[in-house]
C-alpha positions as CSV (number, residue, x, y, z in Angstrom):
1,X,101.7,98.9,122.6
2,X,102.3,102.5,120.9
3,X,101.5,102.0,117.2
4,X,102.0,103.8,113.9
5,X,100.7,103.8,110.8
6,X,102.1,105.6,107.6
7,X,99.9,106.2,104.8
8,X,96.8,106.9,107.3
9,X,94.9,108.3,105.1
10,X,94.7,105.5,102.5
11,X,92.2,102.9,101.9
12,X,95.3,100.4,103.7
13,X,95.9,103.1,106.1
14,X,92.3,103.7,107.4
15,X,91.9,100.2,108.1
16,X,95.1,99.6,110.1
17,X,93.8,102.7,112.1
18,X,90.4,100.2,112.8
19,X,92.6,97.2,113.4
20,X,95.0,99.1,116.3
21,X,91.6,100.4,117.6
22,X,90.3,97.0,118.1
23,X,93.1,95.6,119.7
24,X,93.4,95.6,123.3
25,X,96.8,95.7,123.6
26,X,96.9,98.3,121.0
27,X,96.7,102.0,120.9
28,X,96.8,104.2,118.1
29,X,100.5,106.6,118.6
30,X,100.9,108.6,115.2
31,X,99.3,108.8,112.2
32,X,101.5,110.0,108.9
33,X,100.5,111.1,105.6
34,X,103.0,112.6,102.6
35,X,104.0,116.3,102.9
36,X,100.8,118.3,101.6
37,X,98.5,115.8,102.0
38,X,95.0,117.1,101.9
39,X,94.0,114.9,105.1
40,X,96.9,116.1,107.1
41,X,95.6,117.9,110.7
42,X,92.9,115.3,110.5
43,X,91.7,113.4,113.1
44,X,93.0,109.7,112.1
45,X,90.4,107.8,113.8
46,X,87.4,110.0,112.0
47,X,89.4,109.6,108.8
48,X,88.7,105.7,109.4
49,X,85.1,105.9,110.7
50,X,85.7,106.3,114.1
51,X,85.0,108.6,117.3
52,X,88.2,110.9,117.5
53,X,91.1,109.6,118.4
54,X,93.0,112.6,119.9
55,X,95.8,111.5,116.9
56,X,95.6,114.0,114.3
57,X,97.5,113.1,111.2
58,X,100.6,114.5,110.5
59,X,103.7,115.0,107.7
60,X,106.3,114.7,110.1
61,X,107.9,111.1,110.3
62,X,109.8,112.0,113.4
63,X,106.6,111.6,115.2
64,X,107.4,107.9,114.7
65,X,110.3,108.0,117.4
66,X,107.7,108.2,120.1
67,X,106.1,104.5,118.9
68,X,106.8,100.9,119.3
69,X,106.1,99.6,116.1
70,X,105.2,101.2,112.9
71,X,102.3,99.9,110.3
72,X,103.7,100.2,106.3
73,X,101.5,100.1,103.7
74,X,102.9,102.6,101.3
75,X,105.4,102.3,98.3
76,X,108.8,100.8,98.0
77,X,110.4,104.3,98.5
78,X,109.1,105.3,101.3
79,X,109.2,102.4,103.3
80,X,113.0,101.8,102.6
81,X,113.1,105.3,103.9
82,X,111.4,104.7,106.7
83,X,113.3,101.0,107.6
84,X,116.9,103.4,108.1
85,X,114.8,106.0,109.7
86,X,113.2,103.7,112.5
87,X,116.6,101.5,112.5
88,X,118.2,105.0,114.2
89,X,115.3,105.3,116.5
90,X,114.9,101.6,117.6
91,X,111.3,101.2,116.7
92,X,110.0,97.9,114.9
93,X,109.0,97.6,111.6
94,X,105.9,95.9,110.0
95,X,106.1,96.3,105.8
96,X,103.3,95.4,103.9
97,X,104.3,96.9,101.2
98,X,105.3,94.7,97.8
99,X,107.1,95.3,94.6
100,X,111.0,96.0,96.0
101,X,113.5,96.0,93.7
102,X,116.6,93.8,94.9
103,X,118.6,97.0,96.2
104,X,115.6,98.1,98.2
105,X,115.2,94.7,99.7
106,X,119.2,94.4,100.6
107,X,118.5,98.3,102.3
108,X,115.4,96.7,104.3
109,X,117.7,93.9,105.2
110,X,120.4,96.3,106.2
111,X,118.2,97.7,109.0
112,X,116.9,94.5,109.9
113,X,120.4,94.2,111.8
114,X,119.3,96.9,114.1
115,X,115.6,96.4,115.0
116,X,113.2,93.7,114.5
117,X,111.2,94.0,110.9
118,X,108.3,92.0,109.8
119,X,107.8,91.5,106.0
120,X,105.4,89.7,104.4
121,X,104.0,89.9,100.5
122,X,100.5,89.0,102.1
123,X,99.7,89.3,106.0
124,X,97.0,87.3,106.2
125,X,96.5,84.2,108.0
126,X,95.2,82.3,105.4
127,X,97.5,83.0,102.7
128,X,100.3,82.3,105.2
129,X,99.0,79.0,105.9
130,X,98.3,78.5,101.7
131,X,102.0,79.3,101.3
132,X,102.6,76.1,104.1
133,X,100.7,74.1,102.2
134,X,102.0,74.9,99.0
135,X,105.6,74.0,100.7
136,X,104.3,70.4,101.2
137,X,102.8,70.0,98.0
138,X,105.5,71.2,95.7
139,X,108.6,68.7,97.9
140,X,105.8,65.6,97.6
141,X,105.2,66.0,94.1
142,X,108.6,67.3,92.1
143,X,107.2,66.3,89.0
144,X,104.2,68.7,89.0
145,X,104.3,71.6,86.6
146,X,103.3,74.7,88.9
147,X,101.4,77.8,87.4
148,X,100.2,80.6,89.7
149,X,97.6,82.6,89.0
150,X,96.6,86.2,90.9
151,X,93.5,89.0,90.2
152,X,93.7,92.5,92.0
153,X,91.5,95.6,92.0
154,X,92.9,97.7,88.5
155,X,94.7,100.2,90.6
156,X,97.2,97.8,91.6
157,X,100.6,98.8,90.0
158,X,103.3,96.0,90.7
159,X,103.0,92.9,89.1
160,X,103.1,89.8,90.3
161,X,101.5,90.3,93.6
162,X,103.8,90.0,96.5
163,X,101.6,87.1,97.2
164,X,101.9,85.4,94.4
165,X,105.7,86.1,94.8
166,X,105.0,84.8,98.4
167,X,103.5,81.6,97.2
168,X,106.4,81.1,94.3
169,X,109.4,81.6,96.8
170,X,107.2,78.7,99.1
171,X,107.1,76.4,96.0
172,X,110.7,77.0,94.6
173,X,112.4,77.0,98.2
174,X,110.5,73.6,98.6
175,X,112.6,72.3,95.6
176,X,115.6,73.8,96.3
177,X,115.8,76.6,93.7
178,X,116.0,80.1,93.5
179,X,112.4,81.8,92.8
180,X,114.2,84.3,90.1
181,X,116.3,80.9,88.6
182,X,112.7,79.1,88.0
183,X,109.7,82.0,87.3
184,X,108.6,82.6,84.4
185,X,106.8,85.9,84.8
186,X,105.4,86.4,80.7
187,X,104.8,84.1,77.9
188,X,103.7,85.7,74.7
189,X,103.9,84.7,70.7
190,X,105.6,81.0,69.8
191,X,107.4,80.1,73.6
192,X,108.3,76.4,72.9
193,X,107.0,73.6,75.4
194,X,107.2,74.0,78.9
195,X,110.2,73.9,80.9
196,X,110.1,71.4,83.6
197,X,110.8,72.4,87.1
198,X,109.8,76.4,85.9
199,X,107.3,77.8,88.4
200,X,104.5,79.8,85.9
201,X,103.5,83.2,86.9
202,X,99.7,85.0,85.3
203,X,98.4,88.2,86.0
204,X,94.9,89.7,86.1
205,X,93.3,93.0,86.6
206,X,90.4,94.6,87.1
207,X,87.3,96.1,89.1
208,X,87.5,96.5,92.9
209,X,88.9,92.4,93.6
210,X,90.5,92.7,97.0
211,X,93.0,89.7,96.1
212,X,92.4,86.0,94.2
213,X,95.1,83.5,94.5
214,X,95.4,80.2,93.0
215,X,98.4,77.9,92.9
216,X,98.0,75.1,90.4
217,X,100.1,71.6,90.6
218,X,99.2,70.0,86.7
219,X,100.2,66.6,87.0
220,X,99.6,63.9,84.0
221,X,96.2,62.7,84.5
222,X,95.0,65.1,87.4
223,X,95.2,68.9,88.6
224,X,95.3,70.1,92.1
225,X,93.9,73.6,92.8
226,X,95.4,75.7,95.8
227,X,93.8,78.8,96.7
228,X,92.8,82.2,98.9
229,X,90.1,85.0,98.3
230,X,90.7,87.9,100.4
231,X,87.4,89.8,100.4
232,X,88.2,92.5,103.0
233,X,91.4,94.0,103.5
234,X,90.9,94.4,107.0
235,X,92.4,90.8,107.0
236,X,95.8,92.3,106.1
237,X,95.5,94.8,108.4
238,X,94.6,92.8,111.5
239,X,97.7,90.1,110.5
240,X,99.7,93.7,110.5
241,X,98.6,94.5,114.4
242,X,99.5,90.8,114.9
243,X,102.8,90.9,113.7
244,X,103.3,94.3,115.3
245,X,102.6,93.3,118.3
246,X,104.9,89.8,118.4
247,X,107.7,92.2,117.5
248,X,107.7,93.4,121.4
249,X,110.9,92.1,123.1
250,X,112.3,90.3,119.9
251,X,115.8,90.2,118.7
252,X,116.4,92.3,115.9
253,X,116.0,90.8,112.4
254,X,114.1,89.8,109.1
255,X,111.0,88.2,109.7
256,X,107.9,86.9,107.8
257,X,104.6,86.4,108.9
258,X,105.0,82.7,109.3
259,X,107.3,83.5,112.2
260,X,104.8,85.5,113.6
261,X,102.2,82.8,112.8
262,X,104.8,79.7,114.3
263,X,104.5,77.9,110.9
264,X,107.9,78.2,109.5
265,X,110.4,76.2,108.1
């Protein structure tokens, strides 16, 4: 399968360029970088640590019309850009990338109606199966007050995680609410008692943590702890070569990694 990755030159980027390399179904297609990039001309697989590739990366997204499935790791903007431009050439989408804003999400959703797109706040096996069983917990237990709390490296710049947005939607879907409807995303100064049935959101940052989740159900009497410690990100990126590759011969539409993974619902 002809894969691309945008952002190549990243930390994200250079190790979804190891990932497609150790894939045997997978071969590196085009590697893209933003206008005036120093890395651009560069071969992608020395970039990443490799032997040369023959893929040098370049500033022209075009290039992606010659792949099956693109890799996205980058920012909102871009890779609402990219969803309409790989819609028009009928190549499959795999975003990564977290911190939409509700008009860039209805865009991705727009060209999820003409070619498959996988999109998942967290591609990682584990935390996909974490979000399964935070499903079952929060339906068995309704009367549990859920607080989630996520660390990241300090050059992370949206807040929440997408995974701790991943793991909310899991909870409040389980309940039958509306993730927006039941977070509470800050508390600060005199905030009254707890809502009940409000899903609690805290935020950490700092030093070079990959990702910590933990999803918390405080009953009275007893707690139970929920969580994931990504300690490499190459455990996003091989999860992102996964779901590239299960896009092959799908319908279009908007997927999650739990589709990919057979453990939705």
């Amino acid at each position: 399968m002809r894969i691309g990755v945008l952002g190549a030159a990243g930390r994200m980027g250079r190790a979804l360029v190891l990932a497609v390399d150790e894939h045997p179904g997978a071969r590196l297609a085009v590697a893209v970088e933003r206008p005036g990039a120093a890395d651009v001309g560069t071969d992608a697989g020395t970039l990443a640590g490799l032997a040369p590739l023959g893929v040098a990366v370049t500033d022209d997204l075009a290039a992606f019309e010659a792949c099956d499935a693109v890799l996205d790791f980058t920012a909102p903007a871009a890779s609402v850009d990219l969803a309409v431009r790989l819609a028009e050439a009928g190549v499959a989408h795999v975003v990564g990338t977290t911190g939409f804003a509700a008009e860039e999400d209805a865009v991705i959703a727009e060209a999820a109606a003409r070619i498959p797109i996988v999109k998942s706040g967290n591609m990682s096996l584990g935390v996909n199966l974490l979000a399964a069983l935070v499903r079952r917990a929060a339906k068995a237990l309704p009367e549990a007050d859920i607080e989630i709390l996520e660390m990241h490296h300090r050059r992370k710049v949206d807040a929440p995680s997408g995974t701790a947005l991943l793991l909310g939607d899991a909870a409040a879907r389980a309940r039958g609410v509306g993730l927006p409807e039941a977070g509470v995303f800050a508390r600060e100064g005199h905030t009254g008692p707890r809502e009940a049935g409000t899903i609690g959101f805290a935020t950490l940052r700092g030093g070079t943590v990959v990702g910590e989740h933990q999803v918390i159900l405080a009953l009275d009497g007893e707690t139970i702890r929920l969580g994931h410690i990504a300690e490499d990100r190459a455990i996003f990126a091989r999860g992102a070569v996964a779901a590239a590759m299960w896009t092959r011969g799908r319908a279009p539409g908007l997927y999650g990694m739990a589709d990919v993974l057979g453990i939705a619902g």
